[in-house]
C-alpha positions as CSV (number, residue, x, y, z in Angstrom):
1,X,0.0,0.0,0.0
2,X,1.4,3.0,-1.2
3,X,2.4,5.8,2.2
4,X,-0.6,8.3,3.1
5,X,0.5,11.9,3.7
6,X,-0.9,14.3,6.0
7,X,-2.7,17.3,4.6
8,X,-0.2,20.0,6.0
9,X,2.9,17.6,4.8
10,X,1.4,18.6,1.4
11,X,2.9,21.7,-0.4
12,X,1.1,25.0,-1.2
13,X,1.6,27.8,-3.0
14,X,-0.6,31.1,-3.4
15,X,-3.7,32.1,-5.1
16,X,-2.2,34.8,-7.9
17,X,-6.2,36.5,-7.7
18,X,-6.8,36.0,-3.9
19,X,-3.5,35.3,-2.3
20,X,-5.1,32.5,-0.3
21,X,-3.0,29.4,0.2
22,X,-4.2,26.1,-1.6
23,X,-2.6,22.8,-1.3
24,X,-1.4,20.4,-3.9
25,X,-4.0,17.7,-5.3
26,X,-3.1,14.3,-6.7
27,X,-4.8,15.8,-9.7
28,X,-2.4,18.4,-10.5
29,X,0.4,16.1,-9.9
30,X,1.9,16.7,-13.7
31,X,1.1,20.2,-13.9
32,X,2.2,21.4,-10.2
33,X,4.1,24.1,-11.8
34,X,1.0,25.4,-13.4
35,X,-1.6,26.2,-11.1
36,X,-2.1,29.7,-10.5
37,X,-5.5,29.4,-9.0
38,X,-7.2,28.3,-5.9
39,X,-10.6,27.8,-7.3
40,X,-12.5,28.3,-10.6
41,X,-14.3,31.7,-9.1
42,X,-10.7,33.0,-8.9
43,X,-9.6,31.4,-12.4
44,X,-13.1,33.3,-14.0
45,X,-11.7,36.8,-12.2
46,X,-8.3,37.1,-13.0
47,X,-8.7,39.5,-15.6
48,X,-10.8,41.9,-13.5
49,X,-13.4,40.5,-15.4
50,X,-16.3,39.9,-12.6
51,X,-19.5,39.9,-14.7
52,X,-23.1,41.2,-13.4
C-alpha cells in the first residue's frame, strides 16, 4: 500500500487572484508548476473581469 501523507505535509503555494494558500491535489500532480489558481471563481476573475 502505497504511504498516506498528512494534509499539511502537502505543499502549497498562493492564489495569484486572492493570495489565499491552496494545497497540492493528486490531480495536478503533472502540472504542479502550473496552477495559478485556488478555485474556478478566482480562475473566471483574473482578468478583473467579474460579470453582473
Amino acid at each position: 500500500m502505497p504511504k498516506m501523507r498528512k494534509k499539511s505535509d502537502l505543499p502549497t503555494k498562493p492564489c495569484v487572484v486572492c493570495g489565499r494558500p491552496f494545497a497540492w491535489r493528486k490531480k495536478w500532480e503533472k502540472v504542479w508548476d502550473e496552477v495559478k489558481f485556488c478555485s474556478d471563481a478566482c480562475r473566471m476573475r483574473k482578468n478583473g473581469g467579474a460579470r453582473g
